[in-house]
MDTraj code that builds the backbone (N, CA, C; nanometers):
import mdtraj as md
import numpy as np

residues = "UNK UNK UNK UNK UNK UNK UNK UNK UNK UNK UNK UNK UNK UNK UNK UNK UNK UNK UNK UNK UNK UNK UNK UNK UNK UNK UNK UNK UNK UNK UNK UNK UNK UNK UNK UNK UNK UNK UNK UNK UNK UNK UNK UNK UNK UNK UNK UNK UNK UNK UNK UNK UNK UNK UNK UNK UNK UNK UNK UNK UNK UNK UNK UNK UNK UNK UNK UNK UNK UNK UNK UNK UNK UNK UNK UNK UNK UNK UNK UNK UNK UNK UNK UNK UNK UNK UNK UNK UNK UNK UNK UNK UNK UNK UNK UNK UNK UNK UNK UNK UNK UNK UNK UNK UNK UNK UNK UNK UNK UNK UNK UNK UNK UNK UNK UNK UNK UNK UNK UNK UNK UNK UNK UNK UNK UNK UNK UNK UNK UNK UNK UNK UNK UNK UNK UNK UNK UNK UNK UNK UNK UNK UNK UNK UNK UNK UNK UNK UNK UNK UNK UNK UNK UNK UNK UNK UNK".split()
xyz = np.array([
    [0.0829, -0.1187, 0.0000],
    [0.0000, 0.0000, 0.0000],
    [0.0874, 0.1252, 0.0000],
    [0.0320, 0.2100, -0.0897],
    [0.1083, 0.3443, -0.0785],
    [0.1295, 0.4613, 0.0317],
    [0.2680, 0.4831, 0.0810],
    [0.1593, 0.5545, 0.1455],
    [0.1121, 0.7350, 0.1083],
    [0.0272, 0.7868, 0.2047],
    [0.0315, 0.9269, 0.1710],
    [0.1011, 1.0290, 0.1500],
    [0.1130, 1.0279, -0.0379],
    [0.1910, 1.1217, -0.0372],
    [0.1057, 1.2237, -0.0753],
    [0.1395, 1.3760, -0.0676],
    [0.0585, 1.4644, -0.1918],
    [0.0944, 1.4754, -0.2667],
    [0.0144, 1.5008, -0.3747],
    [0.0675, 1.5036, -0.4934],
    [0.0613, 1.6231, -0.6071],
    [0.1202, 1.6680, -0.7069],
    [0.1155, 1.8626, -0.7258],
    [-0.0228, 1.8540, -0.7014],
    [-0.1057, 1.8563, -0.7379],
    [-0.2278, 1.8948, -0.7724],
    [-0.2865, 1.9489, -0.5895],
    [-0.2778, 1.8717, -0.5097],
    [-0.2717, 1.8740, -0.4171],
    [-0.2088, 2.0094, -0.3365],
    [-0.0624, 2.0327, -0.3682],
    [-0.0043, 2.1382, -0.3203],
    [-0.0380, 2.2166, -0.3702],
    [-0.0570, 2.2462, -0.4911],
    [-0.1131, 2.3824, -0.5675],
    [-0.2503, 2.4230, -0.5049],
    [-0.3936, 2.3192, -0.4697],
    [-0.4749, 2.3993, -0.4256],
    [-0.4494, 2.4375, -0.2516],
    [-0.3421, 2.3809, -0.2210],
    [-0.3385, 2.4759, -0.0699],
    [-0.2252, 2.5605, -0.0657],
    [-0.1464, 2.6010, -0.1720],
    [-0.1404, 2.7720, -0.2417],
    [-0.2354, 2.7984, -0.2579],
    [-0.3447, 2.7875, -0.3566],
    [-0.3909, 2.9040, -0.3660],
    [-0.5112, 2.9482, -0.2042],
    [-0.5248, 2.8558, -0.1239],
    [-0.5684, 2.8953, 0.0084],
    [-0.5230, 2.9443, 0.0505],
    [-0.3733, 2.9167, 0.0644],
    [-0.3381, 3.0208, 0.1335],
    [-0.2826, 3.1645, 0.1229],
    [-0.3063, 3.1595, -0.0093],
    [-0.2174, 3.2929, -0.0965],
    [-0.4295, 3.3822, -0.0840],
    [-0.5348, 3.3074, -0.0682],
    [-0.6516, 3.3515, -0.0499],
    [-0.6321, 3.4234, 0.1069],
    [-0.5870, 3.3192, 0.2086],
    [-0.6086, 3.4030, 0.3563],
    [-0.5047, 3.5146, 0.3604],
    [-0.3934, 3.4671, 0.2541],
    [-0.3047, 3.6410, 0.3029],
    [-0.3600, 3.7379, 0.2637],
    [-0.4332, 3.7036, 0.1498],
    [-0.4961, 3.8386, 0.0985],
    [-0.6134, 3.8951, 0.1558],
    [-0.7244, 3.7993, 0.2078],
    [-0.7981, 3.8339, 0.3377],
    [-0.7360, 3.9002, 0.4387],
    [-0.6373, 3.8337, 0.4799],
    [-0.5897, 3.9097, 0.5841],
    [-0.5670, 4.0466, 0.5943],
    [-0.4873, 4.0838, 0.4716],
    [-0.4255, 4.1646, 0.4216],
    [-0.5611, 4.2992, 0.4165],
    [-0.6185, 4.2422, 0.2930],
    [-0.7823, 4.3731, 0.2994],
    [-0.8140, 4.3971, 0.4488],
    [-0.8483, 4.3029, 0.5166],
    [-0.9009, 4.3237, 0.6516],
    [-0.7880, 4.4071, 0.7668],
    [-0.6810, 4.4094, 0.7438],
    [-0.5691, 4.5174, 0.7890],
    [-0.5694, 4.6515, 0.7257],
    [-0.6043, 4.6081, 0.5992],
    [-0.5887, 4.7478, 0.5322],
    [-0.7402, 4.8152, 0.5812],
    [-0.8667, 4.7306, 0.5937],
    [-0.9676, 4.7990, 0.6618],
    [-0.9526, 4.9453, 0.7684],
    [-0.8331, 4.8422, 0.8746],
    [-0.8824, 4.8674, 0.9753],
    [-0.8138, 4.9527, 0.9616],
    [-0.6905, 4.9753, 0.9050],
    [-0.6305, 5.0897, 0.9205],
    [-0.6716, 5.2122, 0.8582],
    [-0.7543, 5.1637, 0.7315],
    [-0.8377, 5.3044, 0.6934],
    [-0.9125, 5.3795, 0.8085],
    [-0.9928, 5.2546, 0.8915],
    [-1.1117, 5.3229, 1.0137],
    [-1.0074, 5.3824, 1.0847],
    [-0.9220, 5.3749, 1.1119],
    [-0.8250, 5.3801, 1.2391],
    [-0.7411, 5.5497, 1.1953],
    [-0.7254, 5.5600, 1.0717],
    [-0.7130, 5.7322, 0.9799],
    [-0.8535, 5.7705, 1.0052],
    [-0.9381, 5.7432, 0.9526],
    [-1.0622, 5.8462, 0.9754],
    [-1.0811, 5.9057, 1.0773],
    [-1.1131, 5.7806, 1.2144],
    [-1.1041, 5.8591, 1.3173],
    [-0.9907, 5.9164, 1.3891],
    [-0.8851, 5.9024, 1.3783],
    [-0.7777, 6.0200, 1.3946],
    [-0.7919, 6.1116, 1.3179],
    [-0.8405, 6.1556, 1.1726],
    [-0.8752, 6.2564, 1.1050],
    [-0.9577, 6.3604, 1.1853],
    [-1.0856, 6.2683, 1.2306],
    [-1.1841, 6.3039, 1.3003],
    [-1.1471, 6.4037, 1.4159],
    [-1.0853, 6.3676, 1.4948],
    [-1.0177, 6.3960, 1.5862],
    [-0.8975, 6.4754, 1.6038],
    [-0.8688, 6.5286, 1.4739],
    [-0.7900, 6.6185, 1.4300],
    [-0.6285, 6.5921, 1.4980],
    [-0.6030, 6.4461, 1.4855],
    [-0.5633, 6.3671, 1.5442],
    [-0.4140, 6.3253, 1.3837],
    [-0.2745, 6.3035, 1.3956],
    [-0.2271, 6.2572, 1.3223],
    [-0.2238, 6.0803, 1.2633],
    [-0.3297, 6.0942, 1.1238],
    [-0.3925, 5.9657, 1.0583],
    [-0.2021, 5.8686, 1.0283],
    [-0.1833, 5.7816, 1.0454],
    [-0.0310, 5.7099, 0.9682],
    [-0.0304, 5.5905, 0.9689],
    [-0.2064, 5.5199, 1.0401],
    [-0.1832, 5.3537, 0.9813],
    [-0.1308, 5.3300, 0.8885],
    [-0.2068, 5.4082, 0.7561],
    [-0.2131, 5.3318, 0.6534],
    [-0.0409, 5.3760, 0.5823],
    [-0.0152, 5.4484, 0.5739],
    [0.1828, 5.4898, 0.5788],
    [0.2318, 5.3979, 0.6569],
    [0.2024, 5.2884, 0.7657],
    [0.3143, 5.2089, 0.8065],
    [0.2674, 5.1123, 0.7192],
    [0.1350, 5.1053, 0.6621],
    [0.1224, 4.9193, 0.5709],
    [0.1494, 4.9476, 0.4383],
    [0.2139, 5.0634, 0.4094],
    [0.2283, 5.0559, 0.2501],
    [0.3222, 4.9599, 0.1993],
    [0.4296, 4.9148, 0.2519],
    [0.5670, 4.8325, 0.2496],
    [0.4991, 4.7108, 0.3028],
    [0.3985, 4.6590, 0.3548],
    [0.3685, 4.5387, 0.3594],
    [0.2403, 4.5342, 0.2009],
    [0.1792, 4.5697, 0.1663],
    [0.0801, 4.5803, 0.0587],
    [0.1393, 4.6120, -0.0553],
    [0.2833, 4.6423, -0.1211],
    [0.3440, 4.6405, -0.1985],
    [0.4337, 4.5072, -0.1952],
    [0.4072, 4.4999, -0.0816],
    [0.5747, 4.3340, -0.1287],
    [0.4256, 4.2482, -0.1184],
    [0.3293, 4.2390, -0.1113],
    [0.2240, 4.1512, -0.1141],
    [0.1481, 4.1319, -0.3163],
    [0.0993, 4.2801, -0.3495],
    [0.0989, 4.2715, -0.4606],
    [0.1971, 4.2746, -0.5909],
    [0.2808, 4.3539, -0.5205],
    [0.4055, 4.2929, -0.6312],
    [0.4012, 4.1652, -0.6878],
    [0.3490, 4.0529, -0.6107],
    [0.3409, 3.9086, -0.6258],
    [0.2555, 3.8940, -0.7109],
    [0.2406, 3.8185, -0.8339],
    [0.2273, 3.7836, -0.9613],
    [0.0406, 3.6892, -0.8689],
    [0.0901, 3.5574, -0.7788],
    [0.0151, 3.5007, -0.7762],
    [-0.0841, 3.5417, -0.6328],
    [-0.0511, 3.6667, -0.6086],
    [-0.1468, 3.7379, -0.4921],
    [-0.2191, 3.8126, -0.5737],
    [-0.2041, 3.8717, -0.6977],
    [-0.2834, 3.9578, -0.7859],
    [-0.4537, 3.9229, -0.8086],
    [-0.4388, 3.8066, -0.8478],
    [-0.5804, 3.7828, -0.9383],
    [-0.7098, 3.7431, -0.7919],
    [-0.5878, 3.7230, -0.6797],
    [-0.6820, 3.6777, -0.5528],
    [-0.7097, 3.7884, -0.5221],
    [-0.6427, 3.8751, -0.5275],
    [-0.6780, 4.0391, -0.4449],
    [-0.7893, 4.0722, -0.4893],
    [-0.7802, 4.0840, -0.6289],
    [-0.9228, 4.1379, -0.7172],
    [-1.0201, 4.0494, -0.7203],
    [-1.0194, 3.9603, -0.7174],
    [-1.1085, 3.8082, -0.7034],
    [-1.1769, 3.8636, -0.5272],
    [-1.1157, 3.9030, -0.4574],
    [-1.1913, 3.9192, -0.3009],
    [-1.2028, 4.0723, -0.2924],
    [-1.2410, 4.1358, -0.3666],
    [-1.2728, 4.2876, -0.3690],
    [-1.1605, 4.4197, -0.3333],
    [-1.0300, 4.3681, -0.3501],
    [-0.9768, 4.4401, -0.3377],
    [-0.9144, 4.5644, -0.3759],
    [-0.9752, 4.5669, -0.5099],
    [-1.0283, 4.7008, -0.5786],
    [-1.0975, 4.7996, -0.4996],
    [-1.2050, 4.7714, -0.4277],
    [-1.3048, 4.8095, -0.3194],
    [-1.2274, 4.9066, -0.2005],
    [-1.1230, 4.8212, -0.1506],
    [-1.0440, 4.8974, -0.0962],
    [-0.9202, 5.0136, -0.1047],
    [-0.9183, 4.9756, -0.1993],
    [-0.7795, 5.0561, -0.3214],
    [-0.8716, 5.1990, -0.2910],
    [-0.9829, 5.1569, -0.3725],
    [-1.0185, 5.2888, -0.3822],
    [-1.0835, 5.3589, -0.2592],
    [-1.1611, 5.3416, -0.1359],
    [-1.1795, 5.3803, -0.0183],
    [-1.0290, 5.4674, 0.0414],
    [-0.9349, 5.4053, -0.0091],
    [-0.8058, 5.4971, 0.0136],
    [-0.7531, 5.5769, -0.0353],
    [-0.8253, 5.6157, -0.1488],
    [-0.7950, 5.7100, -0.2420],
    [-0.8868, 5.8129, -0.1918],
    [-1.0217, 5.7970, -0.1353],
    [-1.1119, 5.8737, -0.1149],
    [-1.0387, 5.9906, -0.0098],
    [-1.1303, 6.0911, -0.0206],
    [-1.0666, 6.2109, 0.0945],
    [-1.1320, 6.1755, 0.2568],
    [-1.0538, 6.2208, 0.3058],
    [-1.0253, 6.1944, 0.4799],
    [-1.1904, 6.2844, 0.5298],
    [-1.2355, 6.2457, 0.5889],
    [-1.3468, 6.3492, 0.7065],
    [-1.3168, 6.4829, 0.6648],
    [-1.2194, 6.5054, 0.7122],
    [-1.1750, 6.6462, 0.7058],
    [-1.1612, 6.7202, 0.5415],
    [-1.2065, 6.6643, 0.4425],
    [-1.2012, 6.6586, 0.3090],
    [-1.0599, 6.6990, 0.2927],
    [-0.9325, 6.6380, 0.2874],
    [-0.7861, 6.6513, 0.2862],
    [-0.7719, 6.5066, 0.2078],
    [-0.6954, 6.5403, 0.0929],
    [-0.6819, 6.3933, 0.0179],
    [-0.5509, 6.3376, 0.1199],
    [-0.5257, 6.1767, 0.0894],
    [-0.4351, 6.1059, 0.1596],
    [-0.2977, 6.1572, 0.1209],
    [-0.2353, 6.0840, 0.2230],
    [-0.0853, 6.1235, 0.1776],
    [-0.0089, 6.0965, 0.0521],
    [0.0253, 6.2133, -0.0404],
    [0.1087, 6.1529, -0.1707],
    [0.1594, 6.0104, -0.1846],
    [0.2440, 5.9649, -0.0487],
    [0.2987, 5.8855, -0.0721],
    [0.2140, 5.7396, -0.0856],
    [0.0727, 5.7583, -0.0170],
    [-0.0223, 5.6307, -0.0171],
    [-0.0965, 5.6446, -0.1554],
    [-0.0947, 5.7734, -0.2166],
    [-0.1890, 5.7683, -0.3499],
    [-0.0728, 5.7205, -0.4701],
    [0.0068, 5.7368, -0.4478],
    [0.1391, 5.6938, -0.5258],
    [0.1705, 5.5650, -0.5092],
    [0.1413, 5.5179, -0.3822],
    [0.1376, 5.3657, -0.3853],
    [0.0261, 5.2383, -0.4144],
    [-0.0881, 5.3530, -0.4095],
    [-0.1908, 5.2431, -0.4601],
    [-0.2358, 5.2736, -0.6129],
    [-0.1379, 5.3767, -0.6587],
    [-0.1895, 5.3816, -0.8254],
    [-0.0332, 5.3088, -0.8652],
    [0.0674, 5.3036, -0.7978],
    [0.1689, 5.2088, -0.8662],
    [0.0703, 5.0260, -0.8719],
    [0.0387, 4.9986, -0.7684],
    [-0.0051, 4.8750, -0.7390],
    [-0.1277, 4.8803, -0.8603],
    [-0.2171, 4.9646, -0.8462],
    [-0.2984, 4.9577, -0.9717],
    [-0.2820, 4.9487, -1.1344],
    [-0.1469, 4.9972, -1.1330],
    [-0.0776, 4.9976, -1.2591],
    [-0.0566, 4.8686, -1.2926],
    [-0.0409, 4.7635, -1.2060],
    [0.0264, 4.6404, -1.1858],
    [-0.1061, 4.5232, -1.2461],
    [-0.1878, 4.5747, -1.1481],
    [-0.3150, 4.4542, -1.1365],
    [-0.3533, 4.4053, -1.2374],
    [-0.4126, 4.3168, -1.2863],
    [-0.4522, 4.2911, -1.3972],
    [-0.6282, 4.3316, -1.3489],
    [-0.6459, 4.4388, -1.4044],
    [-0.7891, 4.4772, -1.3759],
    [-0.8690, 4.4946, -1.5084],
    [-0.9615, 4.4055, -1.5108],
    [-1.0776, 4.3749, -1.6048],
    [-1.2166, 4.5357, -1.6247],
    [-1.2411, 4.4930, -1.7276],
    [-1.3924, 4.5443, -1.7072],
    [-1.4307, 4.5288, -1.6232],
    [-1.4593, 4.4132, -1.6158],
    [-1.5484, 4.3756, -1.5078],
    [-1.5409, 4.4110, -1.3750],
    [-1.4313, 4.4035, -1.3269],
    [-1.3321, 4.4546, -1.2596],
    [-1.3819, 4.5865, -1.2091],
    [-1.3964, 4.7146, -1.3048],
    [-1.4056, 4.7960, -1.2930],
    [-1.5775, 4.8390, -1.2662],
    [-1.6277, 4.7342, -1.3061],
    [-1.7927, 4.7651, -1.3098],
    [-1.8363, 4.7326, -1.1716],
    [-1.7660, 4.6170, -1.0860],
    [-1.7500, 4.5982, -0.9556],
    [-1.7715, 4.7163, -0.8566],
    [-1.6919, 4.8065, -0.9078],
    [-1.5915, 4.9117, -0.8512],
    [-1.5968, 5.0402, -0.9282],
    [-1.6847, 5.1050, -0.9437],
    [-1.7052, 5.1817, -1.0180],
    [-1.6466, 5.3527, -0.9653],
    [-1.6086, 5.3556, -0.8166],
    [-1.5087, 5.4636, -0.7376],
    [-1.4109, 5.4512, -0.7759],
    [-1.3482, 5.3762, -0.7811],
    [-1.1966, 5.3552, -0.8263],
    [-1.1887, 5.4475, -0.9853],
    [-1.2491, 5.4339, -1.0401],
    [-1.2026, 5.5115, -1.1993],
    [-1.2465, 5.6359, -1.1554],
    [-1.3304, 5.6936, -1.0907],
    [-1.4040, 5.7979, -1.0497],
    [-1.2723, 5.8854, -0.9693],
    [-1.2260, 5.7990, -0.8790],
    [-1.0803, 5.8596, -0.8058],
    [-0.9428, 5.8348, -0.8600],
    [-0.9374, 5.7238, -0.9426],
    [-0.8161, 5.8176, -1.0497],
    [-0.7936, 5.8807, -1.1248],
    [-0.9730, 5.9128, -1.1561],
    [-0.9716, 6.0397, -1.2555],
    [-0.9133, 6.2010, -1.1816],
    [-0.9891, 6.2017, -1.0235],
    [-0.9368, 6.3156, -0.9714],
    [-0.8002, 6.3363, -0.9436],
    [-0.7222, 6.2234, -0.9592],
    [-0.5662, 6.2604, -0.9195],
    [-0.5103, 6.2656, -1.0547],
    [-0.5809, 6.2405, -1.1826],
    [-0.5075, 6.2793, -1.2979],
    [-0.5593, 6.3972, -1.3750],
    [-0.6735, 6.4412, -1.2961],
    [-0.7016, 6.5561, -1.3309],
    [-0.6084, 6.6787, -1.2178],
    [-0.5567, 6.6561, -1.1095],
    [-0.4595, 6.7722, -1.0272],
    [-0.5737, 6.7964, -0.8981],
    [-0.6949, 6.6860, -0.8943],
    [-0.8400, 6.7684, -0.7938],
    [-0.7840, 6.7180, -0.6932],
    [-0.6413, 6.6875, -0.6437],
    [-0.6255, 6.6773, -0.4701],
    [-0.5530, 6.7379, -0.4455],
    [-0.4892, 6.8401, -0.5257],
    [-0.3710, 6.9520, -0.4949],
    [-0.2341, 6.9588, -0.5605],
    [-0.1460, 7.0360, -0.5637],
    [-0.0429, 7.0234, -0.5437],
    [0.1085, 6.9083, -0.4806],
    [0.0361, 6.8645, -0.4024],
    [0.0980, 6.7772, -0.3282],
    [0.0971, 6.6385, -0.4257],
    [0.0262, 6.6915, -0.4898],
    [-0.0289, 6.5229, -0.5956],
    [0.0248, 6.5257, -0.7401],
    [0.0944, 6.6355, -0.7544],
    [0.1184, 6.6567, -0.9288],
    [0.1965, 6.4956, -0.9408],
    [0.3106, 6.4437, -0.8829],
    [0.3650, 6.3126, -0.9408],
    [0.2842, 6.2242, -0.9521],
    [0.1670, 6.2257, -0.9167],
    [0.0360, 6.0970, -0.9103],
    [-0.0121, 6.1258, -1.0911],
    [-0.0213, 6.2602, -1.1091],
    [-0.1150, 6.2687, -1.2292],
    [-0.0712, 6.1933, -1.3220],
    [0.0884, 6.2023, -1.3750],
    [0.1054, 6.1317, -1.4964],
    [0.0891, 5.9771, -1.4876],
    [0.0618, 5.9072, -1.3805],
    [0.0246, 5.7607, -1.3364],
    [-0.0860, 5.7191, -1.3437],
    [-0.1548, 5.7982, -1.3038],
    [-0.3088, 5.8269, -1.3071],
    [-0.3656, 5.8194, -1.4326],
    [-0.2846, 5.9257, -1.5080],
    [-0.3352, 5.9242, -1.6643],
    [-0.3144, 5.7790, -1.7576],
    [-0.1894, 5.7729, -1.6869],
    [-0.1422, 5.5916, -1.7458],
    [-0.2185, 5.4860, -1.7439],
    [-0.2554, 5.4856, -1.6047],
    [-0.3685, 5.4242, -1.5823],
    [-0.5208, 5.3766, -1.6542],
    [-0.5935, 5.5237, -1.6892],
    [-0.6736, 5.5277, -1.7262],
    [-0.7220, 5.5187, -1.8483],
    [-0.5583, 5.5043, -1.9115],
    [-0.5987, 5.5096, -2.0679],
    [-0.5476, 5.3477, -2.0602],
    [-0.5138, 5.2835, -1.9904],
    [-0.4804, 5.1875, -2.0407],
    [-0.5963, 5.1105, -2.0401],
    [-0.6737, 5.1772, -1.8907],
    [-0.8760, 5.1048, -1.8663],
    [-0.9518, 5.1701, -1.9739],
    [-0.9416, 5.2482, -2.0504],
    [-1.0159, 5.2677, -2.1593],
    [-0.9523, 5.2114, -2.2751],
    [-0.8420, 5.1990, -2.3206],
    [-0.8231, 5.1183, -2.4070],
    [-0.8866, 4.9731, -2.4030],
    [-0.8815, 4.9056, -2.2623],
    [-0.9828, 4.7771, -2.2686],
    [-1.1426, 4.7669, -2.2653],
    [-1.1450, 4.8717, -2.2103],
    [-1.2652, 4.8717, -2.2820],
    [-1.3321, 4.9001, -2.4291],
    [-1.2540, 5.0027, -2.4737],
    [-1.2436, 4.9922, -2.6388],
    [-1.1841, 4.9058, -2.7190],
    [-1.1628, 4.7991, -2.6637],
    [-1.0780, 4.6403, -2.7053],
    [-0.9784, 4.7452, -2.8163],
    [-0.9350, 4.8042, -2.7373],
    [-0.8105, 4.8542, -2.8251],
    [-0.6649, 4.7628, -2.7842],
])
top = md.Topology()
chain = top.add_chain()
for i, resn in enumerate(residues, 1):
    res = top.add_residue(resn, chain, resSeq=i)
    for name in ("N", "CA", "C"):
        top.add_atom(name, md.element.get_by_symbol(name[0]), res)
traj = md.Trajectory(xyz[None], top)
């Protein structure tokens, strides 16, 4: 009798479980740290969760096979909630809008994708149009990159 071995097929679907709970994990950190800026916003309070998880959410999507799970569990949804402006109507810090339109540059994001999520094009339009300030001009030309590359798929160009 043989005994138990696994076999690929086997190891591959508990990658992709578990490459599923990091990325759960991951949204659900990035949640909290959005709530956790607001109400320090609120509170007129200095917001910097989300500035300490940028270096964990970049070495996460950088990853080829964390990509399609991210967007597969709504993580578009959150991308863009972080793009949105603070209580205090003050857009986020350059350096977090710069990091979630690099990561967006990356994603492989669908139509569909986008029909999900219909804020997200709505808020990289305002950072490639200059509507969060000054502080944002290096976002625009990314932004613009961005957006033509989501309208080119949709114009199956």
């Amino acid at each position: 009798m043989k005994k138990g071995r696994k076999g690929k097929d086997d190891e591959d679907l508990t990658g992709i479980e578990s490459n599923d709970q990091i990325v759960r994990d991951l949204i659900d950190k990035m949640s909290t740290a959005l709530e956790d800026d607001m109400n320090s916003n609120e509170l007129k309070k200095t917001a910097f969760k989300r500035l300490l998880m940028l270096n964990t959410i970049e070495k996460t999507l950088i990853k080829q096979d964390m990509q399609e799970p991210f967007i597969n569990l709504k993580g578009c949804q959150i991308l863009s909630t972080w793009l949105m402006p603070m209580p205090d109507k003050t857009y986020p810090n350059a350096k977090i809008v710069m990091m979630i339109l690099q990561s967006l540059d990356r994603l492989p994001i669908t139509n569909d994708n986008l029909e999900e999520c219909k804020d997200l094009e709505y808020y990289v339009d305002i950072y490639r149009k200059g509507g969060a300030g000054q502080s944002h001009k290096e976002c625009q030309a990314l932004a613009k990159s961005i957006l033509n590359k989501w309208y080119r798929e949709k114009d199956g160009i």
